[in-house]
N, CA, C and O atoms as a GROMACS GRO file, in nm:
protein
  436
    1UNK      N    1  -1.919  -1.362  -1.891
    1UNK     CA    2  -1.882  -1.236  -1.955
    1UNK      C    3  -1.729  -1.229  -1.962
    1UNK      O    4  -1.660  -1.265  -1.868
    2UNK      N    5  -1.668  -1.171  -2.102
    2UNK     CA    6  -1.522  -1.166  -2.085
    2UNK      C    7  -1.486  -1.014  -2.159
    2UNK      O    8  -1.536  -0.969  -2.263
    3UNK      N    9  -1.409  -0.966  -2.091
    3UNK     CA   10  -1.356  -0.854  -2.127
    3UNK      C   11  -1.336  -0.820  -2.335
    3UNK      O   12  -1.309  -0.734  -2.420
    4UNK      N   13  -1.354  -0.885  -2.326
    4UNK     CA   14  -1.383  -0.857  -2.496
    4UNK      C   15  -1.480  -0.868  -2.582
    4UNK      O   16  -1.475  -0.861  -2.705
    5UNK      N   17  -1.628  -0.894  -2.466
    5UNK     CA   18  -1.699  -0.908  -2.527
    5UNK      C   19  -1.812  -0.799  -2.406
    5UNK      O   20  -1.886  -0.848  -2.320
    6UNK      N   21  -1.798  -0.668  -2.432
    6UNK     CA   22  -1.862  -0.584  -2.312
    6UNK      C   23  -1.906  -0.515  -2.455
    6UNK      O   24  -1.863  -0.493  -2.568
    7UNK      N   25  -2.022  -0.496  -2.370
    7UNK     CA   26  -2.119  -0.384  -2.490
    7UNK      C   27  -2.222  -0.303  -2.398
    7UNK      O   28  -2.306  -0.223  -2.439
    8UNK      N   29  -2.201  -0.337  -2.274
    8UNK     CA   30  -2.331  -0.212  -2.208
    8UNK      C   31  -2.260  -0.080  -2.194
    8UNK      O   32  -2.166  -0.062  -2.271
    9UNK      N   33  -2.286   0.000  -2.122
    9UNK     CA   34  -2.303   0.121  -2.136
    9UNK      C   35  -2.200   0.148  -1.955
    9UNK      O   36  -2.104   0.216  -1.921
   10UNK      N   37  -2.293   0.050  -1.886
   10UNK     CA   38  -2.251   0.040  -1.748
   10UNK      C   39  -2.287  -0.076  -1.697
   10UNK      O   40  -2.399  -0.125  -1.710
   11UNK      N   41  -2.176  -0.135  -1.625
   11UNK     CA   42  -2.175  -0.250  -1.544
   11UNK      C   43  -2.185  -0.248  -1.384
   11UNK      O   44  -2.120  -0.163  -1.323
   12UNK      N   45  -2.251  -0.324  -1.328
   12UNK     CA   46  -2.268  -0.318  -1.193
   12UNK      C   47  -2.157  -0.370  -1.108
   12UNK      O   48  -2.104  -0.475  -1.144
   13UNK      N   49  -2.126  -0.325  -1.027
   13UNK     CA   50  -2.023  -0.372  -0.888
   13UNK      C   51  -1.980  -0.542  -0.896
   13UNK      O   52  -1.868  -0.588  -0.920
   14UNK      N   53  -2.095  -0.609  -0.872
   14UNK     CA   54  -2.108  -0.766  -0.922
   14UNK      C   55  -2.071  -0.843  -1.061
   14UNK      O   56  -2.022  -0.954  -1.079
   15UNK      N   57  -2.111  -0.747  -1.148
   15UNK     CA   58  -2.089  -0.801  -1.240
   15UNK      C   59  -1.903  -0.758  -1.296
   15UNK      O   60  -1.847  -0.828  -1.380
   16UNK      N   61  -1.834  -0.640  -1.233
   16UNK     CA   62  -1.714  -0.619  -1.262
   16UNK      C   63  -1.609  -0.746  -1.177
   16UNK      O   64  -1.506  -0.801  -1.216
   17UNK      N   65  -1.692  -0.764  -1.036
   17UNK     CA   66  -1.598  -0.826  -0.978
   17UNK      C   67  -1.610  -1.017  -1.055
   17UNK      O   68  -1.522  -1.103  -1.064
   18UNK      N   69  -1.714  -1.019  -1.085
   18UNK     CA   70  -1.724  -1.206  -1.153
   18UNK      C   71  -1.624  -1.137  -1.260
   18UNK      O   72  -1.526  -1.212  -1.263
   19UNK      N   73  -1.608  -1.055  -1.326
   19UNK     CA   74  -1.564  -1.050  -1.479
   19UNK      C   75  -1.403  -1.078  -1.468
   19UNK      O   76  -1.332  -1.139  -1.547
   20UNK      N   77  -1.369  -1.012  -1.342
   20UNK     CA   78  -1.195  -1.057  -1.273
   20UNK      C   79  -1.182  -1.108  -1.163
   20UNK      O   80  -1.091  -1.087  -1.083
   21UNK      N   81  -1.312  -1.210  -1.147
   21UNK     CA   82  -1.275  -1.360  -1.054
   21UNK      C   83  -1.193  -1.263  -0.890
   21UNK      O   84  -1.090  -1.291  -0.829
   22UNK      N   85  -1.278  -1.168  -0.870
   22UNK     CA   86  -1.268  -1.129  -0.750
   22UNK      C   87  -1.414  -1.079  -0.639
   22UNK      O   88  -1.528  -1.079  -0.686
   23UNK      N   89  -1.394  -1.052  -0.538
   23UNK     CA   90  -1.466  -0.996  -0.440
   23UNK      C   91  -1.511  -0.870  -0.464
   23UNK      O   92  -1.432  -0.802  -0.529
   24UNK      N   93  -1.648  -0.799  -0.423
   24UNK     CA   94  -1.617  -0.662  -0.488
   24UNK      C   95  -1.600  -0.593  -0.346
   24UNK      O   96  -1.653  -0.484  -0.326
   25UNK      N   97  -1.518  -0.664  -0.237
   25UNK     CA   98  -1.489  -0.543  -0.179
   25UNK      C   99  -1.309  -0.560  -0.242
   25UNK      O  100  -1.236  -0.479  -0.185
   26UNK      N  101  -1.271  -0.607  -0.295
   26UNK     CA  102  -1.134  -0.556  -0.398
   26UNK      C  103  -1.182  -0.479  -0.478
   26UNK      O  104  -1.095  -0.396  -0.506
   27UNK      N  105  -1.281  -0.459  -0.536
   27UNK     CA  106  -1.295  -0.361  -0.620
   27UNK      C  107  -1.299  -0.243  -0.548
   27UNK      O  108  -1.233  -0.144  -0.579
   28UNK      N  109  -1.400  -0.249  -0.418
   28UNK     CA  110  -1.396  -0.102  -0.338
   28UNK      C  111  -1.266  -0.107  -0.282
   28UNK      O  112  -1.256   0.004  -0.230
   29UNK      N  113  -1.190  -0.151  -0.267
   29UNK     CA  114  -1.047  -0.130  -0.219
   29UNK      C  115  -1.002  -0.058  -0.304
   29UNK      O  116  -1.015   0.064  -0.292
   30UNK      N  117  -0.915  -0.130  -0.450
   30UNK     CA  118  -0.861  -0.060  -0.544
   30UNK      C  119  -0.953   0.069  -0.571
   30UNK      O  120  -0.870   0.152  -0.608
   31UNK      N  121  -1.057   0.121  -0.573
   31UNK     CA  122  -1.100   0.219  -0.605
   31UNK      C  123  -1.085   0.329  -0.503
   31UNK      O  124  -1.100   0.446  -0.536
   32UNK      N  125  -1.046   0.278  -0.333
   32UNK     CA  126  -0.991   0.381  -0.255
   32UNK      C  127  -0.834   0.391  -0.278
   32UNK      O  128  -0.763   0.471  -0.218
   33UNK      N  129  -0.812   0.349  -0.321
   33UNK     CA  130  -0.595   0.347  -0.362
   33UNK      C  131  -0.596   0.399  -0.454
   33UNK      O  132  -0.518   0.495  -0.455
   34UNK      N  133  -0.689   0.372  -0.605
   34UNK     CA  134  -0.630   0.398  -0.723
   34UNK      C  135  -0.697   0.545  -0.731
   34UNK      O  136  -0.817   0.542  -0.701
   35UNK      N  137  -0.654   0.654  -0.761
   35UNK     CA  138  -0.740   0.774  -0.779
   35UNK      C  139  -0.729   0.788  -0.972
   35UNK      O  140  -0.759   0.875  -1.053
   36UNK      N  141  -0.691   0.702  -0.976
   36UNK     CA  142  -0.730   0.658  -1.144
   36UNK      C  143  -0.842   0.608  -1.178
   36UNK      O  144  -0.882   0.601  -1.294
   37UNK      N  145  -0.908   0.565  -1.068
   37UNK     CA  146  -1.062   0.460  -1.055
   37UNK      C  147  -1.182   0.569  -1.009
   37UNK      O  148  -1.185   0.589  -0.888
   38UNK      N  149  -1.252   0.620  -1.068
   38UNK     CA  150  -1.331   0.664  -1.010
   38UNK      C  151  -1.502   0.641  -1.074
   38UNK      O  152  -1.550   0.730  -1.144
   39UNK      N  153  -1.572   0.534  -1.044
   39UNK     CA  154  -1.677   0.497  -1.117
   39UNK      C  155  -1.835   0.573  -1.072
   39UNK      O  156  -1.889   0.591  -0.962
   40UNK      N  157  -1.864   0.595  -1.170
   40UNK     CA  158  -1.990   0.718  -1.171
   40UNK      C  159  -2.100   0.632  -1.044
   40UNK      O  160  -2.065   0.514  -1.041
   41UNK      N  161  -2.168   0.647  -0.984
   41UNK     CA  162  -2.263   0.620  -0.872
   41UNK      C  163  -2.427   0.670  -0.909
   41UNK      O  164  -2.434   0.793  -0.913
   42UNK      N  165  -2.530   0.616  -0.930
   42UNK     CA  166  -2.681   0.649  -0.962
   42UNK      C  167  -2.701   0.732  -0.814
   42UNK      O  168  -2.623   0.784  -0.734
   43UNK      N  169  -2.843   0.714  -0.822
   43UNK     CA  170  -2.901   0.813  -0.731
   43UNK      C  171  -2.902   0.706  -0.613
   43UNK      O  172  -2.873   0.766  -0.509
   44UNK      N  173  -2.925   0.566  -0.588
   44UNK     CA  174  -2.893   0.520  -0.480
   44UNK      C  175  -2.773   0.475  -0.422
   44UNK      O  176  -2.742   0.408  -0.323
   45UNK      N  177  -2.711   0.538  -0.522
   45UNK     CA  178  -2.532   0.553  -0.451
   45UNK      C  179  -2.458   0.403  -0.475
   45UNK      O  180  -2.375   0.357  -0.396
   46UNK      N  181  -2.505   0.329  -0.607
   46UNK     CA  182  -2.426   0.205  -0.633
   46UNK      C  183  -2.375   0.260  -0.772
   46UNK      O  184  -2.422   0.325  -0.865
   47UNK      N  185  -2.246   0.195  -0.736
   47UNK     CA  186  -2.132   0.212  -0.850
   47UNK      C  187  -2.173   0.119  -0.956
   47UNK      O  188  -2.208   0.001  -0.952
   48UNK      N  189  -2.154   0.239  -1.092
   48UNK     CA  190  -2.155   0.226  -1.256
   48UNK      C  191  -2.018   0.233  -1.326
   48UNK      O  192  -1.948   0.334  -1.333
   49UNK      N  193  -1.989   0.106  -1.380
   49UNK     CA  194  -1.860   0.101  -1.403
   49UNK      C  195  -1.877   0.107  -1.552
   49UNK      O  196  -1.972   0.049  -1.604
   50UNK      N  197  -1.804   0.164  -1.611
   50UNK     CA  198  -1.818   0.230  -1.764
   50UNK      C  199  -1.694   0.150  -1.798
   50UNK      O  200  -1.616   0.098  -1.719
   51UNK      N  201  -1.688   0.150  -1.949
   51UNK     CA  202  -1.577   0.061  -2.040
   51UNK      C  203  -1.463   0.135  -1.959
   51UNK      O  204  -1.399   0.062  -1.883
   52UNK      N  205  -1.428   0.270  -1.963
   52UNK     CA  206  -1.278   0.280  -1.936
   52UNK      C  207  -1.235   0.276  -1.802
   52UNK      O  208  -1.115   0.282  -1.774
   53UNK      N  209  -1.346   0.263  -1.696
   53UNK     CA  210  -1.323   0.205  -1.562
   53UNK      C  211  -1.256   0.040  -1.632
   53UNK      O  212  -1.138   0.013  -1.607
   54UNK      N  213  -1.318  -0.034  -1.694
   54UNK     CA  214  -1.246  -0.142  -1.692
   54UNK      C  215  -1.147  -0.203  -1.727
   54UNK      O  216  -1.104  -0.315  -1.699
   55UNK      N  217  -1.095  -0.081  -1.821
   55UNK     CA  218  -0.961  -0.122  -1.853
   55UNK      C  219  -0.892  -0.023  -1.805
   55UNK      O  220  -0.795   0.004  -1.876
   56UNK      N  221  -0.910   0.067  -1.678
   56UNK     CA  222  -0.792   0.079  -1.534
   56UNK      C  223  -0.815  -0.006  -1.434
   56UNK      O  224  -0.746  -0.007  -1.333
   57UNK      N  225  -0.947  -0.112  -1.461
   57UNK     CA  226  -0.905  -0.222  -1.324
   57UNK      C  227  -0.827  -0.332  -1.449
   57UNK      O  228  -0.741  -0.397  -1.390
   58UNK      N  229  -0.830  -0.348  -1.514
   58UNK     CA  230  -0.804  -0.406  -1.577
   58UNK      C  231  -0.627  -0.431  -1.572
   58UNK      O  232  -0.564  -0.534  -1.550
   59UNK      N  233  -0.559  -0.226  -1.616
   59UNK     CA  234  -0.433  -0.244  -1.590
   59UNK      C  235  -0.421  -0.295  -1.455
   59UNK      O  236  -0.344  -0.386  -1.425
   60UNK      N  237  -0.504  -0.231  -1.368
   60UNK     CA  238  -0.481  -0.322  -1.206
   60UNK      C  239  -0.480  -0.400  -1.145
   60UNK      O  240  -0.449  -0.398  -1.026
   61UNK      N  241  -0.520  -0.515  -1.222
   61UNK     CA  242  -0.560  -0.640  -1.219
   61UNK      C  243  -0.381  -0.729  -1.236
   61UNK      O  244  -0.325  -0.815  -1.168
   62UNK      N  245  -0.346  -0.660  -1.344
   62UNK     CA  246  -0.260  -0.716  -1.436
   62UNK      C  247  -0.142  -0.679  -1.324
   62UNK      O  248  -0.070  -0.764  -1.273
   63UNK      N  249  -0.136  -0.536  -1.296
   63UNK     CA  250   0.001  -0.522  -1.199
   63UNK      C  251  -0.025  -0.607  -1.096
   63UNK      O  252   0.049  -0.706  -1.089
   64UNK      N  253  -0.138  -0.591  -0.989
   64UNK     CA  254  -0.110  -0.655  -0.871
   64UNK      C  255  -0.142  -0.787  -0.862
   64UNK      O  256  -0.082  -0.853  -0.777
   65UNK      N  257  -0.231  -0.844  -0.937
   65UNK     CA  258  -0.248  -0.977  -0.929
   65UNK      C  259  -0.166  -1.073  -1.039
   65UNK      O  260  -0.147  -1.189  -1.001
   66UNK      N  261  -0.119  -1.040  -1.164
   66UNK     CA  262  -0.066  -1.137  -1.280
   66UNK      C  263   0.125  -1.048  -1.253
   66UNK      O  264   0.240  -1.064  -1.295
   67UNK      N  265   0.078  -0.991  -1.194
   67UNK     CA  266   0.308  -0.945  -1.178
   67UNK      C  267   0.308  -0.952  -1.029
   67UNK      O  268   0.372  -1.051  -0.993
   68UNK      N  269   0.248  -0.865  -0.908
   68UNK     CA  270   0.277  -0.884  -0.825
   68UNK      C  271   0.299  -0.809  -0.748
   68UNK      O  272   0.353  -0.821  -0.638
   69UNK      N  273   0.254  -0.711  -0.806
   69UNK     CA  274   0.302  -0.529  -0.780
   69UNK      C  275   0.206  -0.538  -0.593
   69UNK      O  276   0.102  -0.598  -0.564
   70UNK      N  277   0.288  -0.461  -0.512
   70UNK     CA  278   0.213  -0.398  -0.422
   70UNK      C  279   0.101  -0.296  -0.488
   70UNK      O  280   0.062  -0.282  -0.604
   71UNK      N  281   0.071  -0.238  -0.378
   71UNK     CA  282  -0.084  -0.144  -0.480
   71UNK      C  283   0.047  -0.016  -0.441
   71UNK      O  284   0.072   0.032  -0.552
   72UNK      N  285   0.105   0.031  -0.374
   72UNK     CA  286   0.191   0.151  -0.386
   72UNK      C  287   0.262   0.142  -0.534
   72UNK      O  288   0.257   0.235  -0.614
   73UNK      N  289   0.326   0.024  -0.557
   73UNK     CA  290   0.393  -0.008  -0.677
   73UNK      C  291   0.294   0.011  -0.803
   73UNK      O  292   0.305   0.071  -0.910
   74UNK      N  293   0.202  -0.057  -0.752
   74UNK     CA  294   0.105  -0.076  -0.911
   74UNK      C  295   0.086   0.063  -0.915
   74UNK      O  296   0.147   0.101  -1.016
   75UNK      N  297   0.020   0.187  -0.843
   75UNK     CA  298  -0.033   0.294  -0.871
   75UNK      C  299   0.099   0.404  -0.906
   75UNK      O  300   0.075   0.496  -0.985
   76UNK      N  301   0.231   0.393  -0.849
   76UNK     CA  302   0.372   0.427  -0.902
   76UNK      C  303   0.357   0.422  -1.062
   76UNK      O  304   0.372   0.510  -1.147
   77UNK      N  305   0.325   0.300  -1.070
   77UNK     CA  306   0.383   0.246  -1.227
   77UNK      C  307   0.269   0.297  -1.325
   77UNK      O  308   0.274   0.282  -1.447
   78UNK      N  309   0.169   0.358  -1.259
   78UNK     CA  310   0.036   0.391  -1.330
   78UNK      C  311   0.045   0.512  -1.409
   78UNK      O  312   0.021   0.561  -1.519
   79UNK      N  313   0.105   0.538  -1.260
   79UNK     CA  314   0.117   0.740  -1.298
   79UNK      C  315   0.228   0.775  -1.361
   79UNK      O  316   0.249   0.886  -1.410
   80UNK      N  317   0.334   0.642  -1.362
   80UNK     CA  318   0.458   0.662  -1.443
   80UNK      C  319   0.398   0.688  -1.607
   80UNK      O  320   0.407   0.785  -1.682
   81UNK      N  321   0.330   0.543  -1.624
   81UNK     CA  322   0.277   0.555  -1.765
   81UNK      C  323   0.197   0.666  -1.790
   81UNK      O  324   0.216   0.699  -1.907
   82UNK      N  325   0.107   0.749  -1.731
   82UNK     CA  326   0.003   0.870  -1.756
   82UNK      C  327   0.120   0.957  -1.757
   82UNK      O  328   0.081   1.056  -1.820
   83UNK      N  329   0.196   0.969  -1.736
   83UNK     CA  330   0.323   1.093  -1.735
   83UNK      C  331   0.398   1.054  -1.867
   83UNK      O  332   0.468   1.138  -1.925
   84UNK      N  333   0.387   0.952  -1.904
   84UNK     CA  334   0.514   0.920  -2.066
   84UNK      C  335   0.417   0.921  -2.165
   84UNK      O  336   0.458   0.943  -2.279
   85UNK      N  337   0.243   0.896  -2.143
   85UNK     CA  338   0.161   0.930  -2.208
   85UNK      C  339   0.157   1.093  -2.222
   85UNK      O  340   0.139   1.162  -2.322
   86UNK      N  341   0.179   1.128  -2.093
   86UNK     CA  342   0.132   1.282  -2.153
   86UNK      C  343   0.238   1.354  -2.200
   86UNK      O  344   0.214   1.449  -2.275
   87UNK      N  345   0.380   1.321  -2.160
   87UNK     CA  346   0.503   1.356  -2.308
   87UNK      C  347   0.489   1.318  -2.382
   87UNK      O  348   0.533   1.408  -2.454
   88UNK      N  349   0.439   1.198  -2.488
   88UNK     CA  350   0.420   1.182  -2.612
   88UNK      C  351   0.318   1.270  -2.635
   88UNK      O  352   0.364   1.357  -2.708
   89UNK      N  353   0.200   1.294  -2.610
   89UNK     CA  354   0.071   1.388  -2.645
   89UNK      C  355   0.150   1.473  -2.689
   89UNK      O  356   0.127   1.496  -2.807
   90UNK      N  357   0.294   1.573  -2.617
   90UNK     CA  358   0.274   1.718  -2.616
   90UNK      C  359   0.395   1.671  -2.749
   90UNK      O  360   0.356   1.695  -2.863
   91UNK      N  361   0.488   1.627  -2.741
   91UNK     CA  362   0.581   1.593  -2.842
   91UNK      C  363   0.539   1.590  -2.989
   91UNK      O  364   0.584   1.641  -3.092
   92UNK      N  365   0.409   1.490  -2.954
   92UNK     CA  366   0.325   1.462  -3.073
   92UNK      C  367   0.268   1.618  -3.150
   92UNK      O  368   0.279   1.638  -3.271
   93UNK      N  369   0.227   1.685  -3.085
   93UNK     CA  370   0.170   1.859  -3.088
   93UNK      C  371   0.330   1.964  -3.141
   93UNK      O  372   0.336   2.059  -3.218
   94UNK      N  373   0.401   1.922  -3.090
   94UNK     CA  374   0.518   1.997  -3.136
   94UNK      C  375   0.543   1.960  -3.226
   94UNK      O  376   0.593   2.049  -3.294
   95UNK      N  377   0.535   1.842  -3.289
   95UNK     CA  378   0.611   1.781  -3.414
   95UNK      C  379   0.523   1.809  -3.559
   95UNK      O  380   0.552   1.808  -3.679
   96UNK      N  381   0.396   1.833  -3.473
   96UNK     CA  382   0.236   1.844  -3.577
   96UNK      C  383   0.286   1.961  -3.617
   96UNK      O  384   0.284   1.981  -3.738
   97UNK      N  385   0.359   2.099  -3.499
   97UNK     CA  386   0.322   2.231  -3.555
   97UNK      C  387   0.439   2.283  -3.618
   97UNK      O  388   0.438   2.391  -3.675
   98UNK      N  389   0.571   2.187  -3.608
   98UNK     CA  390   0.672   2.186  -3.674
   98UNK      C  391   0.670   2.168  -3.866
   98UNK      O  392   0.733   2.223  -3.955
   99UNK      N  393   0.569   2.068  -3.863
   99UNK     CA  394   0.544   2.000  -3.971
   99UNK      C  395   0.492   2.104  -4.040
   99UNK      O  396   0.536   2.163  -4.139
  100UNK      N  397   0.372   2.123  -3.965
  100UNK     CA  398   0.288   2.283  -4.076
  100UNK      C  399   0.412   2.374  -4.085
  100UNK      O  400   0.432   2.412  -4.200
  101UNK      N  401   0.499   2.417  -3.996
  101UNK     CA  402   0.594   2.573  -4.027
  101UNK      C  403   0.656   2.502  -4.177
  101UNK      O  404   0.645   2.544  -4.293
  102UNK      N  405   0.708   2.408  -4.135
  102UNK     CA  406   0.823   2.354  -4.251
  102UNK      C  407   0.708   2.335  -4.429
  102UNK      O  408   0.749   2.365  -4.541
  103UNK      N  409   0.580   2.284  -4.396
  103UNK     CA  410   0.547   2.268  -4.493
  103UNK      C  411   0.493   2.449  -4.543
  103UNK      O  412   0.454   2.471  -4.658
  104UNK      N  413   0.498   2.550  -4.448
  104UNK     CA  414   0.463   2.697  -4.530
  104UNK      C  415   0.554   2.716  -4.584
  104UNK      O  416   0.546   2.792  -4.681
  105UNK      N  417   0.679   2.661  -4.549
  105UNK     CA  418   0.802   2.739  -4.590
  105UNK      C  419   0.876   2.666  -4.734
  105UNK      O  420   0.955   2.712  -4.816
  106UNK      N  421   0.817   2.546  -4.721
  106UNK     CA  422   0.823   2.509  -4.856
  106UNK      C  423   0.784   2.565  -4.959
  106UNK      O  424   0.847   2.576  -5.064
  107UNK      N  425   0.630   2.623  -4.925
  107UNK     CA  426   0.537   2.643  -4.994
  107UNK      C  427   0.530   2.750  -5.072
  107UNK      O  428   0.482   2.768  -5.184
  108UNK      N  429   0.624   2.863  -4.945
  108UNK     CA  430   0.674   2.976  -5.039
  108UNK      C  431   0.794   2.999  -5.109
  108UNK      O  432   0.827   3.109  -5.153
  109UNK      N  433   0.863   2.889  -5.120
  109UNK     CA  434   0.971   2.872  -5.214
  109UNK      C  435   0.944   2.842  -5.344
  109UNK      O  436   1.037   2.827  -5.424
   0.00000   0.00000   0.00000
């Protein structure tokens, strides 16, 4: 299985950790550090890892294992990006409602 070719719905514990050539108690690790990780659990209490669980182990993969990041560092640099993500969102919203004023005001000219 390779990350570009996922089509279920939910993946099992085993099958996330073969998919990044790790152990899945790294996966239960990173999922007690990262509070970005939080994968849905059935009724017998085994973790369901959904597409966008895998591409936050995925970024996690990439910081601590392919750069080198400590996990303090990797999860730093996580929340850095969710914070410059969520200034563009609101920037993006200001510029949207800028756009409508300017285009009424055209409109009544």
């Amino acid at each position: 299985m390779e990350l570009g070719t996922l089509t279920k719905l939910y993946y099992s514990i085993g099958e996330v950790s073969e998919l990044f050539g790790v152990a899945p108690s790294v996966i239960r690790y990173w999922e007690s550090e990262f509070p970005h990780l939080k994968p849905g659990k059935n009724n017998k209490g085994e973790r369901k890892f959904t597409q966008k669980d895998i591409i936050i182990l995925q970024q996690i993969y990439h910081l601590v294992k392919e750069k080198g990041f400590t996990i303090e560092g990797a999860r730093r640099e996580m929340d850095h990006e969710k914070q410059e993500t969520r200034e563009k969102t609101e920037l993006l919203g200001r510029l949207k409602a800028l756009k409508l004023k300017l285009e009424g005001l055209r409109d009544s000219l």
